[in-house]
FILUMSE-755233 format. One record per residue (C-alpha): x, y, z; residue in one letter; residue number from 1. Coordinates in steps of 0.001 Angstrom, whole numbers, plus 524288, in hexadecimal, padded with zeros to 5 digits. Layout:
BEGIN
NODE     xx     yy     zz  lummi  rofi
NODE      X      Y      Z      a   NUM
...
END
This chain:
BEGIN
NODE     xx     yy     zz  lummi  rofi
NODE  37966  35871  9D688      x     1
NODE  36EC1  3605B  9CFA1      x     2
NODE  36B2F  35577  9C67F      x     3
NODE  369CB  34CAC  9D451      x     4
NODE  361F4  35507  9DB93      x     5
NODE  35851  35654  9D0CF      x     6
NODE  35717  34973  9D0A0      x     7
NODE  35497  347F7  9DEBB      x     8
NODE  349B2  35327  9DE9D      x     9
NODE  343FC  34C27  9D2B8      x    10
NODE  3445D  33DB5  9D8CC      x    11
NODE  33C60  344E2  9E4A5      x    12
NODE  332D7  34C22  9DD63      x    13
NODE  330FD  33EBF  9D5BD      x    14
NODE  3310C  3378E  9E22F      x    15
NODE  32580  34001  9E710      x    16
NODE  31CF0  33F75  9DB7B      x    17
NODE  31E8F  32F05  9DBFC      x    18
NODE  319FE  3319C  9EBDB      x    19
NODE  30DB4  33828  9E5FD      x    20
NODE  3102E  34476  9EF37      x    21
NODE  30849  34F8F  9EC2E      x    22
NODE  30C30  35D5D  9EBA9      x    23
NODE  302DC  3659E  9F1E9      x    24
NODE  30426  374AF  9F0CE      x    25
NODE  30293  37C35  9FCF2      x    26
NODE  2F86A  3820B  9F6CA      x    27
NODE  2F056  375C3  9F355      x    28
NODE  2F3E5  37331  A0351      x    29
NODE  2EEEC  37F3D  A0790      x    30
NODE  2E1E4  37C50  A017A      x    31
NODE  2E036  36E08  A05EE      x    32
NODE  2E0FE  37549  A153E      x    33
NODE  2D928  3800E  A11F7      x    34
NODE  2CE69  37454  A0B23      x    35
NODE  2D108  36B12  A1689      x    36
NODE  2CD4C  374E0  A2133      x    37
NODE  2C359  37E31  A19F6      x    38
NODE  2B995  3743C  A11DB      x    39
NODE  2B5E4  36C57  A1F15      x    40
NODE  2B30C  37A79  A24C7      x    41
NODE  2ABEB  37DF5  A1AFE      x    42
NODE  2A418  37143  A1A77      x    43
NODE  2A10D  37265  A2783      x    44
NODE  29CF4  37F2D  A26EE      x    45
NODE  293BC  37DA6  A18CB      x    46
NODE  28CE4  3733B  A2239      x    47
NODE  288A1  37B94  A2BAB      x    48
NODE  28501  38491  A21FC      x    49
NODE  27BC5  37851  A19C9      x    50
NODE  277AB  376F1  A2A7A      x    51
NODE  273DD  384F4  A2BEA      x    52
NODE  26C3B  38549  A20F4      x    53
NODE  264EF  37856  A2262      x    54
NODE  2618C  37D0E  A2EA5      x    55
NODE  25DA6  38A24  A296C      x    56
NODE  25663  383A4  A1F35      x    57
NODE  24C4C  37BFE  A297B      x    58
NODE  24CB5  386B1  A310E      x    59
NODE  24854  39196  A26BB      x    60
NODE  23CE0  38515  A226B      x    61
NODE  236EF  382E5  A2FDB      x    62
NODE  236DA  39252  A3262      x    63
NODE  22FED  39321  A2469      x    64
NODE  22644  3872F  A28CE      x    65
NODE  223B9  38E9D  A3635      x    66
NODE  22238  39B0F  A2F0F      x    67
NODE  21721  394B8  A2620      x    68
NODE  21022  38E14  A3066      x    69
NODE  20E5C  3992A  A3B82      x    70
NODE  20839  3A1C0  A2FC4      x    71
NODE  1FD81  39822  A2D73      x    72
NODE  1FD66  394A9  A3C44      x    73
NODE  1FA7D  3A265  A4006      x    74
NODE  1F1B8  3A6A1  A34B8      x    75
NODE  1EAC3  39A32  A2E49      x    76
NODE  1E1CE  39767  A39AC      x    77
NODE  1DC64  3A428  A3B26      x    78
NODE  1DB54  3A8C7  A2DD9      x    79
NODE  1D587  39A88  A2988      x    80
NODE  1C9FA  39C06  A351E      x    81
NODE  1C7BA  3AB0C  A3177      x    82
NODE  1C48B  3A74F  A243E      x    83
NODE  1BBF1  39C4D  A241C      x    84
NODE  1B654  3A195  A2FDA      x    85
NODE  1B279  3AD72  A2848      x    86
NODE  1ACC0  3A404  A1D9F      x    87
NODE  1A43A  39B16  A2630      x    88
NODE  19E45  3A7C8  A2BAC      x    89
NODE  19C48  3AD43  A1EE3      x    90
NODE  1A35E  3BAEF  A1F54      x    91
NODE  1A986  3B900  A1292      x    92
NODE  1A6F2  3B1D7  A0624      x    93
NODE  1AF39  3A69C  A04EF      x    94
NODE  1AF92  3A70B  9F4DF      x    95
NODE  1B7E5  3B2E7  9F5F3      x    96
NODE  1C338  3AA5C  9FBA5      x    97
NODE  1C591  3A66C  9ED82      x    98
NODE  1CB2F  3B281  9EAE4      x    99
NODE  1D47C  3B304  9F738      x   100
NODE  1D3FC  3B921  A04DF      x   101
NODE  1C736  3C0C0  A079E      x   102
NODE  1C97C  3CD8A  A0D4F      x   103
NODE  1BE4C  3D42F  A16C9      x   104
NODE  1BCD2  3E244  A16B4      x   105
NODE  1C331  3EC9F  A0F51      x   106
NODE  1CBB0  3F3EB  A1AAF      x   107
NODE  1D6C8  3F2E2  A1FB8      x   108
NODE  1D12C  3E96E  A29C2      x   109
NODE  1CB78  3E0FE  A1DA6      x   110
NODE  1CDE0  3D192  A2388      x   111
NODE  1D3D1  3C77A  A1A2D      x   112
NODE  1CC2F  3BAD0  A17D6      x   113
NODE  1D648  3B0FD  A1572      x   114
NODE  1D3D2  3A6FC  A0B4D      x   115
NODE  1D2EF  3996F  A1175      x   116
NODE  1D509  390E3  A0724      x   117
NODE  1E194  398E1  A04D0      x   118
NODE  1E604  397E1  A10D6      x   119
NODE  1E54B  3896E  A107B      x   120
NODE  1EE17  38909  A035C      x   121
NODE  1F722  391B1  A0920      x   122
NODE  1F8EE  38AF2  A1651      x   123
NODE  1F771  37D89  A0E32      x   124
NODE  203CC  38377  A0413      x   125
NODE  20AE8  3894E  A125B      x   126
NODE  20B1C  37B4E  A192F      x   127
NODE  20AE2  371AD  A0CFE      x   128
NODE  215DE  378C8  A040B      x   129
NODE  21D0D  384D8  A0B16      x   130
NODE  21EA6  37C12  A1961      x   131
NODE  22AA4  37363  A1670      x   132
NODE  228E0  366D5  A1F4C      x   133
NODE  22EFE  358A7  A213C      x   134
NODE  224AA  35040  A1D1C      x   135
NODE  222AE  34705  A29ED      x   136
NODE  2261A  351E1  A3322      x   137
NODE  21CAA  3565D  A3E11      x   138
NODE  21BD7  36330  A360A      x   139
NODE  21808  35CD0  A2A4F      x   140
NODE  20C43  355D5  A30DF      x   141
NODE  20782  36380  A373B      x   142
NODE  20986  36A04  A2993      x   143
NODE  201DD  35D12  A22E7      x   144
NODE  1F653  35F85  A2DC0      x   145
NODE  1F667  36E82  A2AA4      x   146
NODE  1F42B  36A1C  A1A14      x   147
NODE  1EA4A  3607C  A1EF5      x   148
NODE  1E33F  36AE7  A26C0      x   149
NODE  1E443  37378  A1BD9      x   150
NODE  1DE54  36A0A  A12EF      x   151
NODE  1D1D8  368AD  A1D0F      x   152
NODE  1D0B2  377BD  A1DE5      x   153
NODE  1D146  37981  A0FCC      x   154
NODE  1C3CC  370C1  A0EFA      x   155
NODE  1BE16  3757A  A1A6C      x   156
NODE  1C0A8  384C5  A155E      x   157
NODE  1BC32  38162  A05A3      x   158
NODE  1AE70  37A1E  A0D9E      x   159
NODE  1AC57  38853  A15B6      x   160
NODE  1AF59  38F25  A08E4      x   161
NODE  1A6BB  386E0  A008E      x   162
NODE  19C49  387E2  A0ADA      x   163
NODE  19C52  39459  A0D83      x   164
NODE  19527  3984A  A009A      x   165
NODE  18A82  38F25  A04DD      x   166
NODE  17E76  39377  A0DA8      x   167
NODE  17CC7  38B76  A19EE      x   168
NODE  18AE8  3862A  A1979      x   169
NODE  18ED8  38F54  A28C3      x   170
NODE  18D68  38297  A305A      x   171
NODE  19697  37AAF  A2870      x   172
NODE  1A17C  38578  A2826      x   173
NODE  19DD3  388FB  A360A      x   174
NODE  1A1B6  379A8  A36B0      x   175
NODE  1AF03  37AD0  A2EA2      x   176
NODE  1B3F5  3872F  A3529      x   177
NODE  1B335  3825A  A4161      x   178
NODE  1B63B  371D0  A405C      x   179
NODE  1BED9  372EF  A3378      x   180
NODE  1C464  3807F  A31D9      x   181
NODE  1C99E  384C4  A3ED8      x   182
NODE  1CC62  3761F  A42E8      x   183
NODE  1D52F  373F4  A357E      x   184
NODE  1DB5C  382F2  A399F      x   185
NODE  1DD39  37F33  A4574      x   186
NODE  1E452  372E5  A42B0      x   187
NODE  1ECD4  378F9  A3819      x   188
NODE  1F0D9  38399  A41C7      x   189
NODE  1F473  377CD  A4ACC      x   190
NODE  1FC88  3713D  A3FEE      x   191
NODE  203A3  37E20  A3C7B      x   192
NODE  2068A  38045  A4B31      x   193
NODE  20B90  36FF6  A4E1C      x   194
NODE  213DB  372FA  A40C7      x   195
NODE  21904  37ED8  A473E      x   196
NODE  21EC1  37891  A5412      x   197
NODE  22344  36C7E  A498F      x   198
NODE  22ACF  377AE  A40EF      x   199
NODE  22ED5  37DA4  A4EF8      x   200
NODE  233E8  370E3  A5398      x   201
NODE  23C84  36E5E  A46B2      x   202
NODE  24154  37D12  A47CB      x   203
NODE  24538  37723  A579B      x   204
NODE  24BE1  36B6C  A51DC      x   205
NODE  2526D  3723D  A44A3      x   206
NODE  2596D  37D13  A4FEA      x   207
NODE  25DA2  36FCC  A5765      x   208
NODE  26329  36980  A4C45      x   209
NODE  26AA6  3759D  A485A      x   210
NODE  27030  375F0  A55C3      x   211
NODE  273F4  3676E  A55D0      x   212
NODE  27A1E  36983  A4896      x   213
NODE  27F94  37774  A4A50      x   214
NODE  285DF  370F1  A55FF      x   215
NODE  28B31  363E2  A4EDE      x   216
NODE  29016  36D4C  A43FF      x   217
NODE  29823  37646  A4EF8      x   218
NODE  29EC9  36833  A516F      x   219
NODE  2A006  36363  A4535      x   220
NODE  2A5AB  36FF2  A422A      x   221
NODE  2AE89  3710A  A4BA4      x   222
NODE  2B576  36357  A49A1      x   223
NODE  2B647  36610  A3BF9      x   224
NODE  2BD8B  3750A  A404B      x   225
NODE  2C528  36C6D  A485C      x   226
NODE  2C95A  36125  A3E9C      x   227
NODE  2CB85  36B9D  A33C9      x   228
NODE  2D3EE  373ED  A3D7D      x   229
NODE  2DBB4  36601  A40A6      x   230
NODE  2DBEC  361D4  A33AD      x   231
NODE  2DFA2  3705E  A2DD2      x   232
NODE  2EB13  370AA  A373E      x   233
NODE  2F0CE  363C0  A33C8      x   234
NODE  2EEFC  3665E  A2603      x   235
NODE  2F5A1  37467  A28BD      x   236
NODE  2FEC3  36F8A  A2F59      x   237
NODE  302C7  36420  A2459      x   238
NODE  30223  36ECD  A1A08      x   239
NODE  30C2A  3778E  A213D      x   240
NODE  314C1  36BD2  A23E4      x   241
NODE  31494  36877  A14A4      x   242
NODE  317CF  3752B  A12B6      x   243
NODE  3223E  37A8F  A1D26      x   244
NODE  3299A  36B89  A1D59      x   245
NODE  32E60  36C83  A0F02      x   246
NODE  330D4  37BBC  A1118      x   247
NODE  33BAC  37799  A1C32      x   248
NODE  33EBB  36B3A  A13D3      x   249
NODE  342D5  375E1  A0ACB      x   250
NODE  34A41  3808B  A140D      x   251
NODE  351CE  373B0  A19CC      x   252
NODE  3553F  370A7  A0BE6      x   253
NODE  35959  37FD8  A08BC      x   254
NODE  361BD  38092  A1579      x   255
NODE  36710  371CD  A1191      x   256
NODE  36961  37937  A044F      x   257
NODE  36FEB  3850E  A0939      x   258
NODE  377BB  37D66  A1238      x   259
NODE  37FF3  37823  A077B      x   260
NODE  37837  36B8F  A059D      x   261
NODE  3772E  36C9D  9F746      x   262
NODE  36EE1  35EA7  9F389      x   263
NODE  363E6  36422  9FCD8      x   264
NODE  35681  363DE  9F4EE      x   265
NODE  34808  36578  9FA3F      x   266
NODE  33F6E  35B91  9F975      x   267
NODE  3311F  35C41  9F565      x   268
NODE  324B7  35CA0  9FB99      x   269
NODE  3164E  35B13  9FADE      x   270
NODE  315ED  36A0B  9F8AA      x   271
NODE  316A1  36F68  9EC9C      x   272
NODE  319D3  37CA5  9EE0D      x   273
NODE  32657  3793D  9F7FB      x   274
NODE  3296A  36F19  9ED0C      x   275
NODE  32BE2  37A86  9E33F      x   276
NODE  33388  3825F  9EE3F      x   277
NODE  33C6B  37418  9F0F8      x   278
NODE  33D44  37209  9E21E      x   279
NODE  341DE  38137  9DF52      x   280
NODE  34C22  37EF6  9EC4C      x   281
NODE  352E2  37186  9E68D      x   282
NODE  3538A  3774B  9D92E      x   283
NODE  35A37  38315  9DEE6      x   284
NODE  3621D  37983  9E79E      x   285
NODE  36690  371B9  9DBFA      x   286
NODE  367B4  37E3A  9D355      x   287
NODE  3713E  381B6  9E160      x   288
NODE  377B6  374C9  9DFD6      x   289
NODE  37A5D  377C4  9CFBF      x   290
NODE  38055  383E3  9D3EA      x   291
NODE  388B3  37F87  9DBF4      x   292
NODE  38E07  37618  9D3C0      x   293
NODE  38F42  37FAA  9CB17      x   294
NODE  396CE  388A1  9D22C      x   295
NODE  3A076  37DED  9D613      x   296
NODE  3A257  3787F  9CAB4      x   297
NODE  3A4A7  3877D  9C640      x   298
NODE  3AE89  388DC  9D1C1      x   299
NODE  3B5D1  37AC2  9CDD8      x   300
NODE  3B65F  3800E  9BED2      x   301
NODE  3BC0B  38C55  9C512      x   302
NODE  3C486  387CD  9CC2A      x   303
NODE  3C998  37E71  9BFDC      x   304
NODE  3C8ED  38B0B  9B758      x   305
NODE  3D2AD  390FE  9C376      x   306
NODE  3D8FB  38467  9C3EA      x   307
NODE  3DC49  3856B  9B609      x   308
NODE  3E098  393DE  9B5E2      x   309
NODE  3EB12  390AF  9BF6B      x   310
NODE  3EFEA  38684  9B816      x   311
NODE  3EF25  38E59  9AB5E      x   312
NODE  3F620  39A6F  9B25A      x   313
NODE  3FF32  390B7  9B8A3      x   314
NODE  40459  38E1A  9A9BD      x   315
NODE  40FC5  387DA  9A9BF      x   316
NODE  412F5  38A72  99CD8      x   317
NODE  4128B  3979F  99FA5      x   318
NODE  419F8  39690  9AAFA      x   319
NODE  42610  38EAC  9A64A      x   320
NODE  425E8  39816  999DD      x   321
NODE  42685  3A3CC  9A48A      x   322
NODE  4311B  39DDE  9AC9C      x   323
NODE  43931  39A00  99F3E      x   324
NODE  437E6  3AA0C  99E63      x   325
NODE  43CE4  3AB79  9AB26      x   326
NODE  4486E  3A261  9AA33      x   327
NODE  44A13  3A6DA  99B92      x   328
NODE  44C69  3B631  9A155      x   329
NODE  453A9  3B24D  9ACCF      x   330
NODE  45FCE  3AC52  9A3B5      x   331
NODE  45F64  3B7B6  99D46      x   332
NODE  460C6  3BE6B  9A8B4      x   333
NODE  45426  3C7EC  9A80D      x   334
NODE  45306  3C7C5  9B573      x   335
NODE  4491B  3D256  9B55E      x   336
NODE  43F21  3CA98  9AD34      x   337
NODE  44039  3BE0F  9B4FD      x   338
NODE  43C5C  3C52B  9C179      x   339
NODE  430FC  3CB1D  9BB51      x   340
NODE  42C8B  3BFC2  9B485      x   341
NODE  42D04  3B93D  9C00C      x   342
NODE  426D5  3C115  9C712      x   343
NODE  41A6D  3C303  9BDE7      x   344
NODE  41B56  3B37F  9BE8F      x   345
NODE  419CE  3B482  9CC98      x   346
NODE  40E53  3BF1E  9CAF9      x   347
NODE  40800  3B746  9C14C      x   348
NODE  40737  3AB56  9C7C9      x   349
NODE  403D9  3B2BE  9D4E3      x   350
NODE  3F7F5  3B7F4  9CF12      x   351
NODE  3F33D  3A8B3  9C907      x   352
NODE  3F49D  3A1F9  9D753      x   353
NODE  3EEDE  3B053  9DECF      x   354
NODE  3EDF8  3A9A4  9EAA2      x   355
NODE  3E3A8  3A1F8  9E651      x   356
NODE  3DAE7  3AE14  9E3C9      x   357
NODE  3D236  3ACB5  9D928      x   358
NODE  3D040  3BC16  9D9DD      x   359
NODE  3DBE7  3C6FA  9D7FF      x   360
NODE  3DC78  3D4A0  9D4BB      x   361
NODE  3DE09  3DB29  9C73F      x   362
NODE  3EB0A  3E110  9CB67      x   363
NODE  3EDAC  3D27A  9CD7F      x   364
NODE  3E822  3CC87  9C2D1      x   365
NODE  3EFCD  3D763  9B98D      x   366
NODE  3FDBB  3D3DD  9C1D7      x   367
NODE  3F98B  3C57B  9BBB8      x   368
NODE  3F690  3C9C4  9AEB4      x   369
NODE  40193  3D266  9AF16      x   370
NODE  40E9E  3C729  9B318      x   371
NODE  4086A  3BEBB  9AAAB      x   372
NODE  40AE8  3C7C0  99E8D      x   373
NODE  4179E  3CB21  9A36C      x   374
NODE  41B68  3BE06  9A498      x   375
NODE  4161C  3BB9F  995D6      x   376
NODE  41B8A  3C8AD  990D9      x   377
NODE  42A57  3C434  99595      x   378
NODE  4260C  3B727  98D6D      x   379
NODE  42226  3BC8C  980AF      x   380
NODE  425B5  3CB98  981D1      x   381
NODE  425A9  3CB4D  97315      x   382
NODE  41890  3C995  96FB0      x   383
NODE  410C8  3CDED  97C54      x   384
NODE  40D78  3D97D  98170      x   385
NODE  4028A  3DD75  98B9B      x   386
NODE  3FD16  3E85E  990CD      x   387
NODE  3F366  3E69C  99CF1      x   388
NODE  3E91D  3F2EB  9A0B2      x   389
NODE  3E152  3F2A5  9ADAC      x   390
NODE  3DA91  3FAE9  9B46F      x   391
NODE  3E1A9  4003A  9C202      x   392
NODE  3D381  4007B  9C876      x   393
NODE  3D253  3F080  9C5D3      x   394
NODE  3DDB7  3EC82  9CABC      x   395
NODE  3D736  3E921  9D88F      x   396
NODE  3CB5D  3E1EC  9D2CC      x   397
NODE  3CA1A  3D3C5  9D52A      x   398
NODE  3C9E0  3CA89  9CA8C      x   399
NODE  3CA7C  3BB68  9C817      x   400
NODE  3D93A  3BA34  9C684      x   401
NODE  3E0D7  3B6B2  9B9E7      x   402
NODE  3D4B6  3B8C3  9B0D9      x   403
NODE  3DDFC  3C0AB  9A853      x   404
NODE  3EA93  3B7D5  9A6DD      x   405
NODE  3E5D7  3ACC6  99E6D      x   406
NODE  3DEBB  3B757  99595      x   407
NODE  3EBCE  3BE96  99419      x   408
NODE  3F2C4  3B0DE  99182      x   409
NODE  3EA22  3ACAA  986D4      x   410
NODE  3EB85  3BB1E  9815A      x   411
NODE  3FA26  3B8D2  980AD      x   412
NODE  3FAC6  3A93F  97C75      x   413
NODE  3F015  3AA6C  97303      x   414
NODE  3F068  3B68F  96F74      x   415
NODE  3FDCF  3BD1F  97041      x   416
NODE  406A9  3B0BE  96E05      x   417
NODE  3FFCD  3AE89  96255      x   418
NODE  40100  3BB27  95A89      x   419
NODE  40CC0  3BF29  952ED      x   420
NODE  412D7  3CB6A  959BB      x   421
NODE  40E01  3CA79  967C5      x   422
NODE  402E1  3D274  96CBA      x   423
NODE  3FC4E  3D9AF  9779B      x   424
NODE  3F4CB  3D665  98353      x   425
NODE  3EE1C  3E1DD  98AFE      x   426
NODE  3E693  3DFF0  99684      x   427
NODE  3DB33  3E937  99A1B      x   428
NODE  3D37E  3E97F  9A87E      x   429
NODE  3C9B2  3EFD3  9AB58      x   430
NODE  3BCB0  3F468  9B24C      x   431
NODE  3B0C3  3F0DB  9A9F1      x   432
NODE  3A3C8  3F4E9  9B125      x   433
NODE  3A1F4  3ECBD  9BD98      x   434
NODE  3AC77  3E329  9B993      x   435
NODE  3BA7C  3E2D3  9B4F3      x   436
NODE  3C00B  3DE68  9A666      x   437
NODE  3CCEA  3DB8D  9A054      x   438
NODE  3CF24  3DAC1  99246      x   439
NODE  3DBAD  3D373  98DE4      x   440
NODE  3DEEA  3D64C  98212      x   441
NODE  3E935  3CFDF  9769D      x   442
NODE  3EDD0  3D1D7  968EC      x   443
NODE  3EEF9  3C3A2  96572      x   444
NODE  3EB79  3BCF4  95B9E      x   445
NODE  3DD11  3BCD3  95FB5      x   446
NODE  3D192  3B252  95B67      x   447
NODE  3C68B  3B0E2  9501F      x   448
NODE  3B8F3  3B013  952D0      x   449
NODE  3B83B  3A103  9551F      x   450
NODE  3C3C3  3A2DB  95E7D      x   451
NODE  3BE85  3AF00  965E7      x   452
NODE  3AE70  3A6B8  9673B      x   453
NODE  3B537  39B79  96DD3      x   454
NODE  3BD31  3A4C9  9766C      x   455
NODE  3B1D0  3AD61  97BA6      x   456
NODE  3A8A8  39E87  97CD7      x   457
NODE  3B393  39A2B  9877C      x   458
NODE  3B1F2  3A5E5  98DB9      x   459
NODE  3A2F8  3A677  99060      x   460
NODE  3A209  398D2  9936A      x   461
NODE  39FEA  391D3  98653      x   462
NODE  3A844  38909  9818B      x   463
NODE  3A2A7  38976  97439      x   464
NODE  3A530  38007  96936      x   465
NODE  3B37A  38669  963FB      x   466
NODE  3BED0  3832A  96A6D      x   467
NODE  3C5EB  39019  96ECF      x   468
NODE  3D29F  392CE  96BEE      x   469
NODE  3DD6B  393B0  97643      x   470
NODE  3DB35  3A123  975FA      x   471
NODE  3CF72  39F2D  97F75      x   472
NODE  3D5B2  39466  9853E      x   473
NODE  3D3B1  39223  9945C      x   474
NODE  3D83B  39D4F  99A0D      x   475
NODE  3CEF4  3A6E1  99425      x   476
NODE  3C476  39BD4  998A5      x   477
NODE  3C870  39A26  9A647      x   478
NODE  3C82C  3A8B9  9A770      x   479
NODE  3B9FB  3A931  9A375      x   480
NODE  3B5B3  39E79  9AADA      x   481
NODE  3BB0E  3A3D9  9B6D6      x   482
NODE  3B5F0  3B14F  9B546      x   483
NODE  3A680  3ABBF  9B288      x   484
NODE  3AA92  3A45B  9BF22      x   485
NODE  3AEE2  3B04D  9C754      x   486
NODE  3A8C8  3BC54  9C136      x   487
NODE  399C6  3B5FF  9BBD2      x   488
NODE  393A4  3B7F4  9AF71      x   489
NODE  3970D  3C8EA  9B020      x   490
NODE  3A2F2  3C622  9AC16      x   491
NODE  3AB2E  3C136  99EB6      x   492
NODE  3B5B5  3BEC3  9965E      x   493
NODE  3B4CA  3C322  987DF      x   494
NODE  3BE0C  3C013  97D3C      x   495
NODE  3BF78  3CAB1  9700F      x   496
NODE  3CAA3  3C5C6  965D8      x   497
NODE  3CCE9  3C93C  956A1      x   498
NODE  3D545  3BFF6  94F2D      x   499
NODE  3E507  3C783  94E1F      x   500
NODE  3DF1E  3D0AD  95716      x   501
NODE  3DE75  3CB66  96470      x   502
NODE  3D5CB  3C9BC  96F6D      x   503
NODE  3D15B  3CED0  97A44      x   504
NODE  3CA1E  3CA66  98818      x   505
NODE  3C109  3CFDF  990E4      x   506
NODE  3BE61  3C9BD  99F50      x   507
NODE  3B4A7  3D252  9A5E6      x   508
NODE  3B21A  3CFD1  9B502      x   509
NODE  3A542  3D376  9B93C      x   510
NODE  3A07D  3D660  9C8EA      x   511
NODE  3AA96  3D7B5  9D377      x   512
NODE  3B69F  3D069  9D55A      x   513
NODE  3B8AA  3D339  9E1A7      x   514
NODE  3ABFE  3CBE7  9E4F9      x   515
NODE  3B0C1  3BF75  9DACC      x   516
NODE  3BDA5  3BF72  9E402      x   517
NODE  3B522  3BEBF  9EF57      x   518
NODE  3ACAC  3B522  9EA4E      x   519
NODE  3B90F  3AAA2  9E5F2      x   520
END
């Protein structure tokens, strides 16, 4: 069974490789929802951020553009006029511009002489490099006017300079103050004030497009929120069903299994770590199934090893040869020893059959022990003797029943019946610990080494390689088998002999025997 339900969890693992299914961890699951719902958020949300700053970006440009232009709008004009005004009337000498701005008067009140033709670089640097424009734009024309106005201004001031070192020259710059100087100021103060309201007017139209946009991204936002939301629930929702399905696959299979149903096995899924959990529960179900083919076939080779024992105990040789006794005493009229051997015939074979208890007391097992050397001691009084020693306080304890007779029989056929003279067989009970022994003990013949190995291999389990002599023939080996059976590993049967010495056994019972009755 074992061997077939491997196969069958083999032939489905096979069978879903072939299907190309793969095994996702709940892990790896985990992190495809946490990816499917957070990455479009988080797309969404780094494009209003490349929107904000776009927008901050023109913004922070036109204010810088607007910034630029009011300064020469508000001071240019004036401090252009004051200048060359100053220079056609002849206050100050011209020449000294080459060195910067003129300053008049040494107070606190001194006034500052701007340089023109440094003011014209400047404003031509201001609107030609620092303004940033679209070429094409309205802006870009007023800003192209304002260089071409500076251009003009830049003559018309180096003429008034030039000419102002010259006698007689007050007519001409008279002429260029008024037609070229103030007209050209004039119009670049226009230009910077049209590019103003142009700057204004993209400021107007950047605010509307971040409203149109701020208001397309709310929407676009909020469908995405909404399909991530729908899509995060579905996928939720398919991740818990991958993983709570196979979980109640598997209880269903566990109650299946603890409701006797022995060939139950849990199949496999797409999820790995419920695949380890189904693979750990049908090897402990077929590890389940093992045992408990173990344990019957234990309880079948118990019941043979029982089976046998009755039929061993049941000897007939042994019981014709103890009725010849009987019949042999009753014609010569010893009445007295044909009711007693009858009687420990009766015993005897009372305790074997027990009611079909597999558990008796001590007292009981010693009454066994007891006829049955009786009986034997009427048979061969010549050469047996026995002597049999147990403890008052044990005689109440439970033990597996007739583990003592066939160890007292193969002390007197093997041992006994085969030395010259007779010999003794003493019988010793008695507490050891937490469990009970029993030594029986003979002065046979005994056995060598070789002899004694093969003996104490049958009674551990191991048949070994030496064939053992009937002096550990199958009653000693029954009795071991059946006390592994009952009593568990605790417990033992040891053999000591000495060639012309003897031999001796120990059985020790380990643990409770009331709780082994209960448990047969």
């Amino acid at each position: 069974m074992d061997e077939h339900m491997n196969q069958n969890s083999q032939i489905q693992r096979d069978f879903g490789e072939r299907k190309g299914i793969r095994r996702l961890t709940l892990k790896m699951r985990l992190s495809l929802l946490l990816f499917a719902t957070a990455i479009p958020l988080i797309g969404m949300i780094l494009m209003i951020i490349v929107m904000i700053r776009d927008y901050s970006a023109s913004y922070n440009g036109i204010m810088e553009n607007l910034k630029t232009a009011n300064e020469y709008n508000i001071t240019f004009k004036e401090e252009m006029e004051y200048s060359m005004y100053r220079v056609m009337i002849g206050l100050i000498d011209a020449s000294k511009f080459d060195s910067g701005d003129i300053v008049e008067g040494e107070t606190q009140y001194a006034t500052v002489v701007k340089n023109p033709l440094s003011l014209i670089h400047s404003a031509r640097y201001a609107f030609g490099r620092a303004i940033k424009r679209k070429p094409g734009s309205d802006g870009d024309i007023k800003i192209r006017g304002i260089l071409s106005c500076l251009d003009s201004l830049e003559k018309a001031v180096s003429r008034m300079i030039g000419n102002s070192s010259k006698p007689g020259t007050y007519e001409e710059n008279a002429s260029i103050w008024e037609n070229d100087i103030q007209g050209l100021c004039s119009m670049i103060q226009d230009y910077i004030t049209q590019y103003t309201y142009y700057e204004m007017m993209n400021m107007e139209q950047l605010q509307k497009e971040l409203e149109i946009h701020t208001r397309q991204m709310i929407g676009w936002f909020m469908a995405l929120l909404g399909f991530v939301l729908l899509g995060g629930s579905v996928l939720s929702a398919t991740i818990t069903r991958s993983v709570t399905n196979p979980i109640h696959d598997l209880q269903r299979t566990a109650q299946r299994l603890g409701c006797g149903e022995f060939e139950a096995r849990a199949g496999l899924c797409s999820l790995e770590e419920i695949n380890d959990l189904a693979r750990a529960f049908n090897k402990m179900s077929d590890e389940i199934t093992d045992l408990m083919e173990k344990t019957r076939q234990e309880q079948k080779n118990l019941r043979e090893a029982e089976l046998k024992l009755h039929q061993e105990q049941i000897n007939p040789h042994f019981l014709y040869n103890t009725l010849d006794s009987i019949v042999w005493m009753a014609e010569g009229g010893n009445n007295r020893q044909v009711v007693e051997m009858t009687t420990d015939l009766s015993d005897f074979f009372r305790t074997v059959l027990s009611g079909g208890k597999d558990f008796i007391t001590i007292g009981e097992e010693e009454t066994h022990i007891r006829s049955y050397l009786k009986i034997q001691k009427i048979r061969y009084e010549d050469i047996l003797d026995y002597e049999i020693s147990i403890e008052p306080a044990l005689r109440e304890r439970i033990v597996l029943k007739m583990i003592l007779q066939p160890i007292v029989e193969n002390a007197l056929y093997h041992g006994i019946k085969n030395k010259r003279g007779g010999g003794r067989i003493v019988i010793r009970g008695y507490e050891d610990g937490e469990g009970v022994a029993f030594e029986i003990q003979d002065n046979g013949i005994g056995m060598d080494g070789r002899a004694l190995r093969a003996l104490q291999n049958k009674l551990v389990g191991m048949g070994g390689g030496v064939e053992a002599p009937k002096k550990g023939g199958f009653g000693l080996k029954n009795v071991a088998q059946r006390i592994r059976m009952y009593y568990g590993p605790g417990s033992e049967i040891t053999a000591e002999s000495e060639r012309g010495v003897g031999t001796c056994i120990r059985v020790f019972l380990a643990g409770d025997p009331d709780a082994d009755r209960k448990k047969s």
